[in-house]
C-alpha positions in Angstrom: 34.6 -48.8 28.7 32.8 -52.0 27.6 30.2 -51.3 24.7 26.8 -53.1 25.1 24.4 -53.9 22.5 21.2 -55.8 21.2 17.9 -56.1 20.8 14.5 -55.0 22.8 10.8 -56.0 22.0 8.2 -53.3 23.0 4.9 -55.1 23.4 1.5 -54.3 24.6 -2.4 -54.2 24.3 -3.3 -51.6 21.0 -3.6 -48.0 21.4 -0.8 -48.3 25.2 1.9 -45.9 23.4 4.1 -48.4 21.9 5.0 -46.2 18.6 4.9 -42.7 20.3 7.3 -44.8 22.4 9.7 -45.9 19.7 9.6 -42.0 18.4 10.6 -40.4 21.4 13.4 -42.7 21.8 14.9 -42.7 18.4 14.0 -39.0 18.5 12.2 -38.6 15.2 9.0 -40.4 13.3 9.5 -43.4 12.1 6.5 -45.4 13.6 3.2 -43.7 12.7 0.3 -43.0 15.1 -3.2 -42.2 15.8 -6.2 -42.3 18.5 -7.6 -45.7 16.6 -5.9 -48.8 18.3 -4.2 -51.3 15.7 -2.9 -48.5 13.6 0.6 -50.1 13.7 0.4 -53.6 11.5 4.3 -54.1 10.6 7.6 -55.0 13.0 9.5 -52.3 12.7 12.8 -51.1 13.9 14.4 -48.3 15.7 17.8 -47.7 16.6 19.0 -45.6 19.4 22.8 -44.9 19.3 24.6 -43.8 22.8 28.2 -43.2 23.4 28.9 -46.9 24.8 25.7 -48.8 23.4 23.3 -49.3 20.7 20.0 -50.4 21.5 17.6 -52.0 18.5 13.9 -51.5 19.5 11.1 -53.6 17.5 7.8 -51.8 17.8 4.9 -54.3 17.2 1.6 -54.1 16.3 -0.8 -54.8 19.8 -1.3 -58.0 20.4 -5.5 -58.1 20.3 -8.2 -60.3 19.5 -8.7 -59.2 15.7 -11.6 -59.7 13.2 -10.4 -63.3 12.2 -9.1 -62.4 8.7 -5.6 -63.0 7.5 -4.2 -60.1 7.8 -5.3 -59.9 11.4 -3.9 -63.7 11.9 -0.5 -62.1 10.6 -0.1 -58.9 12.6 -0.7 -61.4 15.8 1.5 -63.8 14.6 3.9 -61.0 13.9 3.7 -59.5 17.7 4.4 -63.2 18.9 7.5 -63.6 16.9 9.2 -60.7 17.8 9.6 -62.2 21.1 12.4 -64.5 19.4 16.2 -63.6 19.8 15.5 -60.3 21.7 17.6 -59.7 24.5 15.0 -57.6 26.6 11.2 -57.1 27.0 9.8 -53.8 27.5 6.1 -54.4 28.2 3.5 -51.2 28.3 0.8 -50.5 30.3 -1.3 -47.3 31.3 -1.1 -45.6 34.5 -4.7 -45.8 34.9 -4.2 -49.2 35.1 -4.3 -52.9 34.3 -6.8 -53.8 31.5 -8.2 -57.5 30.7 -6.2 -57.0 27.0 -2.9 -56.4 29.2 -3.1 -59.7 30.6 -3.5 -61.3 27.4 0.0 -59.8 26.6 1.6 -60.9 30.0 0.6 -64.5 29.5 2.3 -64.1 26.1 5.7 -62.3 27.8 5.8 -65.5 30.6 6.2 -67.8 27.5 9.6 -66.0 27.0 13.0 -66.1 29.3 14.0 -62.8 28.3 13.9 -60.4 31.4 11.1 -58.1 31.1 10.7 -54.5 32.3 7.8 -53.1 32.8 6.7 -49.4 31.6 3.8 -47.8 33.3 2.8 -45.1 30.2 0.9 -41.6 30.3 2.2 -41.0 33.8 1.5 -37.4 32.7 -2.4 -38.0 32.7 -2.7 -38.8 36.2 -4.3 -36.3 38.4 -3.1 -38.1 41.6 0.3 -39.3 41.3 0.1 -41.2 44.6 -2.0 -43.9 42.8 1.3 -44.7 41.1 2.5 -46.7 44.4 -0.6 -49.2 44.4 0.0 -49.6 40.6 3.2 -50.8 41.2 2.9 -53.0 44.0 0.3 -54.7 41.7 2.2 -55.3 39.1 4.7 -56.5 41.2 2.1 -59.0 42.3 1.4 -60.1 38.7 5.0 -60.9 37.3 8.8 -60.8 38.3 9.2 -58.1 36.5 13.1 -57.1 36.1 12.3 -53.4 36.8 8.9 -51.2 36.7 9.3 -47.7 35.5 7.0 -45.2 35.1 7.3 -43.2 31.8 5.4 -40.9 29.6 6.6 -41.4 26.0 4.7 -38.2 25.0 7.1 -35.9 27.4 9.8 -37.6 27.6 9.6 -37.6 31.3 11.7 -41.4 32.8 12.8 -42.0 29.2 16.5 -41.8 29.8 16.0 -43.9 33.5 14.6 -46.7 31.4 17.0 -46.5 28.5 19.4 -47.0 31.6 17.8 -50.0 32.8 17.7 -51.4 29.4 21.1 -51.1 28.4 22.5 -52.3 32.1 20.9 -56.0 30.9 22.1 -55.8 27.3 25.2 -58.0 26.6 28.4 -56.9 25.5 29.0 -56.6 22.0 29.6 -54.7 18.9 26.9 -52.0 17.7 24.2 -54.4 15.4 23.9 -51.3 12.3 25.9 -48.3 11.4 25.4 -45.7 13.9 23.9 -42.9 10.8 21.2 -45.9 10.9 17.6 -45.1 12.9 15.6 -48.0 11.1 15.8 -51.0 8.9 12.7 -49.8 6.7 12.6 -48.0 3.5 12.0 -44.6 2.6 9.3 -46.1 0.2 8.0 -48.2 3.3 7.7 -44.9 5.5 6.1 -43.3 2.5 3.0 -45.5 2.5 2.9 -45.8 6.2 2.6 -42.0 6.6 -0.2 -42.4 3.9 -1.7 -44.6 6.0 -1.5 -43.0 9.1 -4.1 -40.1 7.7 -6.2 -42.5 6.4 -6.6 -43.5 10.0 -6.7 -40.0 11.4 -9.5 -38.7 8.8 -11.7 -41.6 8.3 -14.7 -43.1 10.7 -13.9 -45.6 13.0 -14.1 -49.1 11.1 -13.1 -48.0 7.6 -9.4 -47.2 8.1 -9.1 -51.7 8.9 -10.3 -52.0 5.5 -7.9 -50.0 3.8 -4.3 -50.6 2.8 -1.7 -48.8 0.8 1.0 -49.5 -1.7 3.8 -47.6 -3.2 3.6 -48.2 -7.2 6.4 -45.7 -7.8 9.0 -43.9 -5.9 11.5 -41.8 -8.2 14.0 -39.1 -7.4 13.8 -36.7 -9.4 15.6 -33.0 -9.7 13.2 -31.1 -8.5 12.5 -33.9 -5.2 10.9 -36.9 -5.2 7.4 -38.9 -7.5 5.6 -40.7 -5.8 2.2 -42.8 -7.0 0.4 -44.4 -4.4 -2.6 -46.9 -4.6 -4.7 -47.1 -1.2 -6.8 -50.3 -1.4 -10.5 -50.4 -0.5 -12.9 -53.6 0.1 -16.1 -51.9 -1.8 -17.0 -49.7 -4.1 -18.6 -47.7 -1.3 -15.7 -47.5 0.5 -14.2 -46.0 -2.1 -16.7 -43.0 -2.4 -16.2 -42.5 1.5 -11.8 -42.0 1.4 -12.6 -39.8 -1.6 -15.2 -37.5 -0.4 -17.4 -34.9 -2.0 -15.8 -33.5 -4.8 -12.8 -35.3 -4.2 -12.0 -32.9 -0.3 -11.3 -35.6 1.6 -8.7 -37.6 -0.4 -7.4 -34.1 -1.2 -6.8 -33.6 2.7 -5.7 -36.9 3.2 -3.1 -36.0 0.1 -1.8 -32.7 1.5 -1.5 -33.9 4.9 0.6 -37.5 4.1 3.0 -35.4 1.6 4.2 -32.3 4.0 4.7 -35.4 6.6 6.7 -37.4 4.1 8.3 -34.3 3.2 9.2 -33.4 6.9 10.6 -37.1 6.5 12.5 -37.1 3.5 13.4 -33.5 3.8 12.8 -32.9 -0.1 10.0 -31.5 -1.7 7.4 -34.1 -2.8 4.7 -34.6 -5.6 2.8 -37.1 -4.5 -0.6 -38.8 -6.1 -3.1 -41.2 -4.7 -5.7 -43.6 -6.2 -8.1 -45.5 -4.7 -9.3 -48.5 -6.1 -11.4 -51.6 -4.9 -9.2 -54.3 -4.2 -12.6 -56.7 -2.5 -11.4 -59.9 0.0 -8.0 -57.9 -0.1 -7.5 -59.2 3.5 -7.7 -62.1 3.1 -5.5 -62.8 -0.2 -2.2 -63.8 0.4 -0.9 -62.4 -2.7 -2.4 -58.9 -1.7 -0.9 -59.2 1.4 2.3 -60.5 0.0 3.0 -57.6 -2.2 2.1 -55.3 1.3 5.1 -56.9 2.6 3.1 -59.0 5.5 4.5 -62.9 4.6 8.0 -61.0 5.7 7.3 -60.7 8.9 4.1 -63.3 10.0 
């Protein structure tokens, strides 16, 4: 039996399930998530091995309109070129339906010649089902979409029919990474990431864009792993807000990050935040340099 293998861009507006996507299908976390669109701001890759194929999925961050800084010129830029070399397109929509931001991303998608399959998402939020069949006559109507499948990547439910369809349009060739491999990123990436991904979760609504974080130390140790960590703030202000009265929300934001880089690492894990005021951060190309963002814009 032949073995197929290669590459597949997931692409879509913020916030349309792209990372719960890419977890489900690699089948643990290794693209972090929250209710706040843009949370995602790096390519990353995840690997799903099958008996007779290997499929390499690059989650990117939503292609939106941004705030017109450099680090929201480089996530856009980064969602673009991700297009480049893939074999296959998986684009994302809801299943409430076409939104003005989608159709910035399918005008983006018609630049390509990759075929593109279209994934109807949060199927499992409809209350009538039947609207389905209108949806996809629609969509039909938009673009020549190589196949339209309707998903839910929180339950799982299609995931295995589009996997399928994905692999049937992949070309024959030899698995891209050993198959013990689920990502190309480090555990030092996923570290700051899952940092991240509170910040997002237990701040306001505008702060978490003005925060980044950086890994200044990652050591094994005997007992399980250091780690020091330095989340980024614009102002001084800011700073006050991400740590809270009496220090409780940095605390939370602490405890919660480590027993999820734990559940990652599966080692015990002393782990230590600072915040400092790192202003224009955003738009310094050094800063975003050492945040790893000139590797992938």
């Amino acid at each position: 039996m032949s073995f197929r293998s290669g590459f597949v861009t997931l692409l879509g507006r913020p916030n349309v399930g792209k990372s719960t996507l890419l977890n489900s299908l690699v089948g643990r976390k290794i693209s972090i998530t929250s209710r706040k669109p843009q949370t995602t701001r790096h390519r990353i890759l995840g690997i799903v091995n099958r008996e007779t194929s290997q499929i390499v999925f690059v989650d990117t961050p939503g292609v939106h309109r941004g705030r017109g800084n450099a680090v929201d010129k480089l996530i856009n830029r980064t969602a673009r070129s991700s297009l480049e070399g893939v074999n296959v397109v998986v684009m994302l929509i809801q299943a409430q339906g076409w939104h003005q931001d989608d159709t910035r991303v399918l005008r983006l998608v018609e630049q390509g010649s990759q075929p593109v399959v279209l994934a109807i998402n949060k199927v499992d939020m409809l209350k009538r089902k039947e609207s389905l069949l209108p949806l996809i006559e629609e969509s039909s109507d938009r673009y020549a979409f190589a196949d339209i499948v309707p998903i839910s990547a929180r339950d799982g439910h299609n995931l295995d029919t589009l996997l399928d369809l994905i692999v049937s349009r992949l070309p024959e060739a030899p698995a891209c990474f050993p198959v013990e491999q689920f990502t190309d990123r480090s555990v030092q990436f996923m570290a700051s990431e899952l940092v991240r991904e509170q910040l997002f979760r237990r701040l306001g609504e505008e702060l978490p864009y003005a925060t980044a974080v950086r890994v200044e130390r990652y050591e094994e140790r005997p007992y399980g792993v250091h780690i020091e960590t330095q989340v980024w703030v614009d102002r001084e202000s800011q700073k006050a807000i991400v740590i809270g009265k009496g220090g409780a929300r940095l605390k939370t934001i602490g405890t919660q990050a480590r027993l999820a880089i734990e559940k990652s690492v599966g080692r015990p894990v002393n782990l230590k935040i600072w915040v400092k005021v790192r202003s224009g951060w955003a738009d310094n190309q050094a800063a975003l340099s050492s945040l790893g963002y000139d590797e992938e814009g």
